[in-house]
C-alpha positions as CSV (number, residue, x, y, z in Angstrom):
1,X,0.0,0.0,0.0
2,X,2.7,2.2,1.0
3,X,4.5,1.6,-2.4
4,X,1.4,2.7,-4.2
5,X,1.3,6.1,-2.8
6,X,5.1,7.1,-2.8
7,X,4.8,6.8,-6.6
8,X,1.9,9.2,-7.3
9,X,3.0,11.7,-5.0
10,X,7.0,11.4,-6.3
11,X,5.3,12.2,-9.3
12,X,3.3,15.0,-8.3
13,X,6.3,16.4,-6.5
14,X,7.9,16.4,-9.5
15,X,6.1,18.0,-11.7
16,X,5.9,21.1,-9.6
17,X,9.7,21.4,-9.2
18,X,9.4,21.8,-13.0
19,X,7.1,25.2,-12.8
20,X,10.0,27.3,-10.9
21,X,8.7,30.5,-10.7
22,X,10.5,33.2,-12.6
23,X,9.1,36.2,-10.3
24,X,9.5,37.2,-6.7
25,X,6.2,39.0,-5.4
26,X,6.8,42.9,-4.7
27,X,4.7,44.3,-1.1
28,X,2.3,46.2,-2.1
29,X,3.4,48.8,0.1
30,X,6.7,49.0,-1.7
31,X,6.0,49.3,-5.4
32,X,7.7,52.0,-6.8
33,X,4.7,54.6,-7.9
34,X,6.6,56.3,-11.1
35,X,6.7,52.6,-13.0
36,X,3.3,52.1,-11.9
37,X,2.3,54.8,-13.5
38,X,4.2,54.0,-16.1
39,X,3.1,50.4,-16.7
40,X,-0.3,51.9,-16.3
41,X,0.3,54.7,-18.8
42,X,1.8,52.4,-21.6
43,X,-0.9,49.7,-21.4
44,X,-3.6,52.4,-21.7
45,X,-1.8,54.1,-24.7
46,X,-1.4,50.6,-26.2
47,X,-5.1,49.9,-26.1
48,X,-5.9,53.2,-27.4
49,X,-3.6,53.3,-29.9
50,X,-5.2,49.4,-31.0
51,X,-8.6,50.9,-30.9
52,X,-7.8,54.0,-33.4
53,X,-5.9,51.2,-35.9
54,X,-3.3,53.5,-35.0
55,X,0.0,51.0,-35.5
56,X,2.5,54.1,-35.4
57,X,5.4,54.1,-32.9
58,X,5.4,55.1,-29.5
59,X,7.3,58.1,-29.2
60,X,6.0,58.7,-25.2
61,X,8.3,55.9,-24.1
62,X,11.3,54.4,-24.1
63,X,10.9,50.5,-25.6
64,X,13.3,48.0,-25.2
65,X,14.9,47.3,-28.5
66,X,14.3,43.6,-28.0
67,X,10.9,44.0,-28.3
68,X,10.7,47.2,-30.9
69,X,10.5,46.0,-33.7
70,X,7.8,43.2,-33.0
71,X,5.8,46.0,-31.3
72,X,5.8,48.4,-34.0
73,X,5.7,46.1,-37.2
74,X,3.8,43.2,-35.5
75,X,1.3,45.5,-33.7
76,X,-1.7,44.6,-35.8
77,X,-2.2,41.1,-35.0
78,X,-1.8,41.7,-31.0
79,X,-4.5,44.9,-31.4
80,X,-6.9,42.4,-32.7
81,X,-7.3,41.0,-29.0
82,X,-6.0,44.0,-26.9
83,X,-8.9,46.6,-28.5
84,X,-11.3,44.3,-26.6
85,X,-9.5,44.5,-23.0
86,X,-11.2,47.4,-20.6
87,X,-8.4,47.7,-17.8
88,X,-10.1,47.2,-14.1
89,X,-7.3,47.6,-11.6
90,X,-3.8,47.1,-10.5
91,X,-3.7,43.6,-9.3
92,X,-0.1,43.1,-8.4
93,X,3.8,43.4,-9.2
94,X,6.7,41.1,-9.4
95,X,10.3,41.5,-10.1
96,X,12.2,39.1,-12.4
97,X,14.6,36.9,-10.1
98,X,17.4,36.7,-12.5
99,X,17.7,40.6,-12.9
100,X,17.4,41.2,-8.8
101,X,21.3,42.5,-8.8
102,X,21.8,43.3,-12.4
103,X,19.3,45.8,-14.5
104,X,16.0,44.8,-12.2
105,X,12.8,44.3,-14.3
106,X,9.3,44.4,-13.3
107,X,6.6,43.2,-13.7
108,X,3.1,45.2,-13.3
109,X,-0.1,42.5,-13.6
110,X,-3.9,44.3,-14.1
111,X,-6.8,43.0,-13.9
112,X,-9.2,43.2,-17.4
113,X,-12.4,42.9,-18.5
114,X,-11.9,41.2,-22.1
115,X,-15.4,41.5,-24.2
116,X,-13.9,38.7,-26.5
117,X,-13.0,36.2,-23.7
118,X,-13.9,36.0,-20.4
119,X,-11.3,33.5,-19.9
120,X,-8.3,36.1,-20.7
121,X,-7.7,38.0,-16.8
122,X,-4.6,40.1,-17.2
123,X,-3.2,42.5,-18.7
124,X,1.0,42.4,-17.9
125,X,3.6,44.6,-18.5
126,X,7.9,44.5,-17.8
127,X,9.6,47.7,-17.1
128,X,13.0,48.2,-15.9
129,X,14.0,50.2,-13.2
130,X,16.7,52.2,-14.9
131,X,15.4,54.3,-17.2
132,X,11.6,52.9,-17.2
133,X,12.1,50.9,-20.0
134,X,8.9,49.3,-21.4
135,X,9.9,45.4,-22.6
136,X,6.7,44.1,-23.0
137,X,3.2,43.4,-22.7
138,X,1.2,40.1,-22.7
139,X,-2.5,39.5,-21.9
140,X,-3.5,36.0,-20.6
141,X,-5.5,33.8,-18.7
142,X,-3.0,33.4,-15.5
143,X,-0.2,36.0,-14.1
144,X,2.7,34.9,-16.5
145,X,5.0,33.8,-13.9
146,X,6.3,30.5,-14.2
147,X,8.9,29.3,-16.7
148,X,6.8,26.6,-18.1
149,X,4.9,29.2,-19.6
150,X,5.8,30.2,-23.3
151,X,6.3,33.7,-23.0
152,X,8.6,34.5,-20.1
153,X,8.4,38.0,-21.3
């Protein structure tokens, strides 16, 4: 009997060691206002900007150049879902392990309203602390935080 259960739950065990998380969870009481508004300024400019079909760069921030030229040239096929989302509220921020001591990055999560989908919740956005760089945006079903997921950012 006792032989039966190890297995499973070796198993189980497992599996979970495989979802590491990528993010450490920021106090609330400790996220730093200006990104915030930051995050919260370039997702709303983003929508917008998907709304009015308007695909043109973003000249009111500062983008990452990893993520540039996907966000300027690919923008049309991400507007298709993001024109839908109606932002609700700040839901929470993380900070990307592997850049804790280097060039720190962000993470701001909202909470959406998707007319589409009611199965996508979030709206997500990575700044990094020097400079308030924008280097990305994703919306999803679940806070993209685990490195099993496809996008890590």
């Amino acid at each position: 009997m006792m032989k039966k259960l190890f297995l499973p739950v070796l198993v189980c065990l497992s599996f979970s060691g495989f979802a590491q998380k990528l993010y450490t969870k920021v106090n609330d009481s400790k996220v730093n206002s200006e990104r915030l508004e930051t995050a919260k300024r370039f997702i709303s400019r983003y929508i917008e900007k998907c709304k009015n079909k308007d695909y043109s760069e973003f000249k009111d921030f500062t983008i990452s150049k990893r993520i540039e030229k996907d966000l300027n040239t690919d923008r049309e096929k991400g507007c298709v879902s993001a024109e839908k989302v109606t932002v609700l509220e700040f839901n929470s921020a993380y900070i990307l392990k592997d850049t804790k001591y280097d060039d720190p990055v962000e993470l701001f999560i909202f909470d959406i309203n998707h007319s589409g989908s009611s199965s996508l919740k979030y709206i997500s956005t990575w700044v990094y602390q020097d400079q308030n760089v924008i280097d990305g945006i994703w919306i999803s079903k679940e806070k993209p935080l685990y490195r099993n997921k496809k996008n890590t950012r």
